[in-house]
C-alpha positions as CSV (number, residue, x, y, z in Angstrom):
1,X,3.0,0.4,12.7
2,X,-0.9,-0.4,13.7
3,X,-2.1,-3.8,14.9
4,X,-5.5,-3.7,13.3
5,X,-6.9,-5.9,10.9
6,X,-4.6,-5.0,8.1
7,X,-1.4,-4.6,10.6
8,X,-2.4,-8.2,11.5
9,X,-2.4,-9.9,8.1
10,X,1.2,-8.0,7.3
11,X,3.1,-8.8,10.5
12,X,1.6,-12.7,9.8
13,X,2.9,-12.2,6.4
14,X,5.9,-11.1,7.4
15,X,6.3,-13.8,10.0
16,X,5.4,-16.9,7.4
17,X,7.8,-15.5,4.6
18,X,10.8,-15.2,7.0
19,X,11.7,-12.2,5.5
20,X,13.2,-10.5,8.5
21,X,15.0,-11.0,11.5
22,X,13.2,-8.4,14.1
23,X,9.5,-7.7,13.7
24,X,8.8,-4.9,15.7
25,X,5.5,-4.1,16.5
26,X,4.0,-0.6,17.2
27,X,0.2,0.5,17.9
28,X,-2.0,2.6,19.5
29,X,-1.0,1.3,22.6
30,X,2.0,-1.3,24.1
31,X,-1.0,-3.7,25.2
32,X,-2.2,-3.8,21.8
33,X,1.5,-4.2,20.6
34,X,2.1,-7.0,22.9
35,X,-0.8,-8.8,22.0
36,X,0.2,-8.8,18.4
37,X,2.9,-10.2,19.6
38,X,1.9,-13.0,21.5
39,X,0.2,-14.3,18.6
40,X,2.7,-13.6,15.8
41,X,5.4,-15.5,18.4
42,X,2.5,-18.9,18.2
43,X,2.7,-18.8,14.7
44,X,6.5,-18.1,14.7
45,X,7.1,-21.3,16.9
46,X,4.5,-23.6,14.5
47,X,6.0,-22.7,11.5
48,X,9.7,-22.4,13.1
49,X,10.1,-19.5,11.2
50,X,13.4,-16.9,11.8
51,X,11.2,-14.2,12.2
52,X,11.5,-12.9,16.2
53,X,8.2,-10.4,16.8
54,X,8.6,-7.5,19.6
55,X,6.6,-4.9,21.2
56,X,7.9,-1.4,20.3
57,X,7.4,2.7,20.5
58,X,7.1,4.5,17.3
59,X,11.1,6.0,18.3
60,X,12.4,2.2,18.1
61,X,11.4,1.9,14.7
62,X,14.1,4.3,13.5
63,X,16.7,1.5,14.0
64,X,14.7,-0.8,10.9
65,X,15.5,-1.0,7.5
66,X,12.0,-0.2,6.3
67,X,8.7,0.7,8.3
68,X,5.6,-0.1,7.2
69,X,2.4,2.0,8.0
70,X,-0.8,0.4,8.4
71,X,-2.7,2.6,11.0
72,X,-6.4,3.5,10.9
73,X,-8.1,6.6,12.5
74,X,-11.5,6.0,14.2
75,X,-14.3,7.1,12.3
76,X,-17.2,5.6,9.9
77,X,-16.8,6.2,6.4
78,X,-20.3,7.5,4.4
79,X,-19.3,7.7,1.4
80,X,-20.9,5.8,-1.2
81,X,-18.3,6.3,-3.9
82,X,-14.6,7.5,-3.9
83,X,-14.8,4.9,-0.8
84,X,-10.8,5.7,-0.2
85,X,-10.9,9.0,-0.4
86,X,-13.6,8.9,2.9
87,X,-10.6,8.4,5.6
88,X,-8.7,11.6,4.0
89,X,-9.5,13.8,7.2
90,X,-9.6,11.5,9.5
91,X,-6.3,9.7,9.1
92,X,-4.5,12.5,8.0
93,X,-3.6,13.8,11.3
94,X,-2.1,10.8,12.2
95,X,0.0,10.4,9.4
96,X,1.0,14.0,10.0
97,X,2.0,13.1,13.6
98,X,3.7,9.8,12.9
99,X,6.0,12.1,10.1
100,X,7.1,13.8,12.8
101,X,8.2,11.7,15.2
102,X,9.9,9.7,12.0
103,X,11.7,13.0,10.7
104,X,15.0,12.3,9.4
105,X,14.0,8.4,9.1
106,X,16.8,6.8,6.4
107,X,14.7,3.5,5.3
108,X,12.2,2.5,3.5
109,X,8.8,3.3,4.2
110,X,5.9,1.3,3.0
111,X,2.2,3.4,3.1
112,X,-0.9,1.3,3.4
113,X,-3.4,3.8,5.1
114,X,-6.1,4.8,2.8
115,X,-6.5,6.8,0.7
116,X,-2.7,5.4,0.2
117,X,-1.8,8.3,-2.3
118,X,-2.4,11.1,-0.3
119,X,-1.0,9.5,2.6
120,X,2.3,8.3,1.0
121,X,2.5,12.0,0.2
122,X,1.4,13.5,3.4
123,X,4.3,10.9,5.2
124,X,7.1,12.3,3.0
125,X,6.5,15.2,3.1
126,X,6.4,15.6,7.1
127,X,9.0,13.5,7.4
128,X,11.5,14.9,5.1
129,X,12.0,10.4,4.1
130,X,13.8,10.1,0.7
131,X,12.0,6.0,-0.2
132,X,7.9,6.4,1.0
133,X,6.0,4.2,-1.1
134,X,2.7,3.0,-1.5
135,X,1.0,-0.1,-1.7
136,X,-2.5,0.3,-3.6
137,X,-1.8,0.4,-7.1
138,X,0.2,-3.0,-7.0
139,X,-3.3,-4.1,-5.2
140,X,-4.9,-2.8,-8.1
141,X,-2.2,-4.5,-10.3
142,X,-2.9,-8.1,-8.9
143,X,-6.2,-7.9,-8.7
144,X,-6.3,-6.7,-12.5
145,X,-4.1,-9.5,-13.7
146,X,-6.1,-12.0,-11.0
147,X,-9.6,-11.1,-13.1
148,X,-8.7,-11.3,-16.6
149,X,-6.8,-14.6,-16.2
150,X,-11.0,-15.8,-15.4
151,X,-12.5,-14.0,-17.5
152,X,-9.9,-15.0,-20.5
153,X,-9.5,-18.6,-18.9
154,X,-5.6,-18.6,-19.0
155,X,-3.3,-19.3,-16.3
156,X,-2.5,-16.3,-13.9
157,X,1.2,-15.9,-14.9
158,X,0.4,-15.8,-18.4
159,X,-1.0,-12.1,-18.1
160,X,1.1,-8.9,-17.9
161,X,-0.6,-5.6,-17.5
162,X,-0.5,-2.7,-14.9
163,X,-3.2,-0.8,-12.9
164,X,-1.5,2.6,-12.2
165,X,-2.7,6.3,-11.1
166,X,-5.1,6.6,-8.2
167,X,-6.2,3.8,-5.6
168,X,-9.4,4.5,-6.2
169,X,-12.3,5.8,-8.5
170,X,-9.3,7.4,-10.8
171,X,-7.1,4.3,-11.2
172,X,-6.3,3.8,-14.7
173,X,-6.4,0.3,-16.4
174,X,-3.6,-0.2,-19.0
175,X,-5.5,-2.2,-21.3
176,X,-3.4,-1.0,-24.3
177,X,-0.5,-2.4,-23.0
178,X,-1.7,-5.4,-21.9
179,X,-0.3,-8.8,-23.0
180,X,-1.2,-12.5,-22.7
181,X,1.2,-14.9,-23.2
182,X,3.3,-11.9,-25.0
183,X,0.6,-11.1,-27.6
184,X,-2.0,-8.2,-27.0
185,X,-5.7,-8.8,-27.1
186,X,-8.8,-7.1,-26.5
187,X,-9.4,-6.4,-23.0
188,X,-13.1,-6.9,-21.9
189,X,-12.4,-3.7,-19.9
190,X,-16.2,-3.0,-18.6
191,X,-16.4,-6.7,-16.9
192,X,-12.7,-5.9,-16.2
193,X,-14.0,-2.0,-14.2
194,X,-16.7,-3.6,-12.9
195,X,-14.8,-6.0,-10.8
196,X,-12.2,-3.7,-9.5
197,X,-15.0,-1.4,-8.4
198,X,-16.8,-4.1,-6.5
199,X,-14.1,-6.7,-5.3
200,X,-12.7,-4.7,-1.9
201,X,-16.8,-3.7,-1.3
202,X,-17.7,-7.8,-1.2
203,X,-14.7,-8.3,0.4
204,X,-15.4,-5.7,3.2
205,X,-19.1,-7.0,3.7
206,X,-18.3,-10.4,4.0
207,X,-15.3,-10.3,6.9
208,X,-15.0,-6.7,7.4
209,X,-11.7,-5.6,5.8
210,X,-9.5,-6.0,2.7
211,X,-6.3,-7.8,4.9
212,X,-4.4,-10.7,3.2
213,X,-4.5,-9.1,-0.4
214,X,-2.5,-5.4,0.8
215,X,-0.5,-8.1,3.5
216,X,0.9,-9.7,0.0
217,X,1.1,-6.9,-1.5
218,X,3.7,-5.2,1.0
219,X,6.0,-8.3,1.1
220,X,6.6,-8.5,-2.7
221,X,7.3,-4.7,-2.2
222,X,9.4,-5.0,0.7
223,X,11.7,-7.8,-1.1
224,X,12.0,-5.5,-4.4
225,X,12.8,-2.4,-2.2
226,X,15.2,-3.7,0.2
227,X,17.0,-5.3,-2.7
228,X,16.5,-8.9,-1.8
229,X,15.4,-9.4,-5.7
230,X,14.8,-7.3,-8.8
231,X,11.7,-6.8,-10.9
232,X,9.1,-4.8,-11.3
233,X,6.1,-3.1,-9.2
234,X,3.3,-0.5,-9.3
235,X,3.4,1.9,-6.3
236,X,2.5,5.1,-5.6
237,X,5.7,7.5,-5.9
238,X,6.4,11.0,-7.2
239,X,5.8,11.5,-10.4
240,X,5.6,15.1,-12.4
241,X,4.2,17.5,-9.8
242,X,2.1,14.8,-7.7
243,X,1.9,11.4,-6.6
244,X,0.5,8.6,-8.4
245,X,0.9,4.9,-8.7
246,X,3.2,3.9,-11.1
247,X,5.4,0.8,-12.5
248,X,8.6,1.2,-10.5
249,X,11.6,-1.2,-11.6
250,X,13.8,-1.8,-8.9
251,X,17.6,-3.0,-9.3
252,X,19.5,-4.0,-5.8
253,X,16.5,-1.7,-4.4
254,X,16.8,1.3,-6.7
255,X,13.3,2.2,-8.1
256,X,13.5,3.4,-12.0
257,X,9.7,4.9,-13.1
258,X,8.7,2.3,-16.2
259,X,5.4,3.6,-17.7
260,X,3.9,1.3,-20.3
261,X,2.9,3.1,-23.3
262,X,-1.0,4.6,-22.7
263,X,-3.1,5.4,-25.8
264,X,-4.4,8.7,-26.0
265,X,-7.9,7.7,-23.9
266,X,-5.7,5.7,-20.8
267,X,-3.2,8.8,-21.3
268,X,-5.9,11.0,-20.3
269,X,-7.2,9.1,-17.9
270,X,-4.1,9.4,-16.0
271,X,-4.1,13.1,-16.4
272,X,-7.1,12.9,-14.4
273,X,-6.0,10.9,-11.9
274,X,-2.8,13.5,-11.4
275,X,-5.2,16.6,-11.5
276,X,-7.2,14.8,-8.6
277,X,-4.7,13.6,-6.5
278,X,-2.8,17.2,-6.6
279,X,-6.0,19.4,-5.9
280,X,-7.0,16.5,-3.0
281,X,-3.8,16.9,-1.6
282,X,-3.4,20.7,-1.6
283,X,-6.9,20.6,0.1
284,X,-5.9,18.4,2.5
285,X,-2.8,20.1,3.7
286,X,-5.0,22.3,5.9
287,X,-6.3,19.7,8.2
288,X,-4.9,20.2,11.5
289,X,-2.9,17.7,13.3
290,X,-3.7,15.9,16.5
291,X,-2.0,13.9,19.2
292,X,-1.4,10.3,18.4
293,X,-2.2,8.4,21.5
294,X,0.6,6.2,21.7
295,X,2.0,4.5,24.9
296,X,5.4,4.3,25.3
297,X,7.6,1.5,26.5
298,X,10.2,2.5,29.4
């Protein structure tokens, strides 16, 4: 759902890693939809891939096996920090509609609107969907393992740690729990913050959006969650009273929570995160909903 940048880079993820046999495509409108698909069929014909791409309504989507959301509001974002957070009002109606119109949905559903907590949330909840996920905190996770491979000099796949809590200013780095090659080290966790803070700004400057990063991100969730493989993943889910990201350990698509241990500081920190997401959320739940101008195929 939502051909924008980010819907873009997932449905050409989708369509390269052949993980599906119908793509269907929804948007703000069908001409947007179709275009999608014009282009996603290109690419399905260069790369011969299985993947077959269609233009859809939001109703058509109830027939999928999972449904992933990656629709944007219009409106400019001002704030200088808590940068997530900034879409809260505007997107929330949306979400709020598209719950509706999804009620009673049995799949999975994949959240990537931001800010991806409260909308994961927001989704279930008006929805009444048992499996609503969210994709930041395994963004978070990748980009967290991506850095301290350069700043340690040691292969990507030789780190194992875990971003968790908010998608945002309140994300908590597991440092304690961190291991390299299966031994813990210090974790040069200031150089480590700073880069998380400023990657999806560059990003954002240089070509607009943050698009192939939460694209990867929602396959590797997609094949844990529909069962295709087993492993682990950080996503946001319910956890205590609230919603926050957290390692989820999937088995033939069942998600088990699988915190690392925290010492007392990241433990704290994730208490903070919780307190902000739930008072966020509770705030938010007043904002009105509006019509979500979607065109319907006959």
């Amino acid at each position: 759902m939502g051909a924008g940048a980010v819907g873009q880079a997932v449905a050409g993820a989708l369509v390269a890693s052949g993980l599906c046999a119908r793509l269907l495509v929804a948007s703000r409108t069908i001409e947007q939809a179709a275009a999608l698909v014009a282009d996603l069929d290109d690419m399905r014909a260069a790369v011969a891939s299985p993947v077959r791409p269609y233009a859809a309504s939001v109703a058509d989507l109830v027939d999928c096996q999972a449904v992933v959301i990656a629709v944007r509001a219009r409106f400019s974002n001002t704030n200088a920090t808590d940068m997530r957070m900034g879409g809260a009002q505007a997107n929330a109606p949306v979400i709020r509609v598209l719950g509706a119109e999804l009620r009673g949905y049995t799949g999975t559903v994949l959240m990537v609107t931001n800010p991806v907590d409260l909308m994961t949330r927001l989704f279930a909840e008006f929805s009444g969907c048992a499996r609503v996920f969210g994709i930041g905190s395994n963004l978070d996770s990748a980009r967290y393992r991506l850095t301290l491979a350069r700043l340690l000099d040691v292969p990507l796949d030789a780190v194992d740690g875990h971003v968790i809590g908010e998608h945002g200013d309140a994300a908590v780095v597991c440092a304690s729990a961190t291991r390299v090659n299966g031994h813990p080290l210090p974790v040069p966790l200031q150089q480590v913050r700073d880069e998380l803070a400023t990657r999806p700004g560059r990003i954002n400057a240089g070509i607009g959006r943050t698009r192939s990063g939460p694209a990867g991100a929602v396959v590797t969730a997609l094949r844990l969650a529909l069962g295709l493989e087993n492993g682990l993943v950080e996503l946001s889910a319910p956890y205590r009273d609230g919603w926050l990201g957290i390692p989820l350990r999937f088995t033939s698509g069942h998600p088990i929570p699988c915190l690392p241990a925290l010492d007392d500081t990241e433990a704290r920190q994730l208490d903070t995160a919780h307190t902000k997401l739930r008072a966020a959320y509770l705030a938010l739940r007043g904002t009105p909903s509006s019509s979500l101008p979607i065109v319907r195929t006959p």
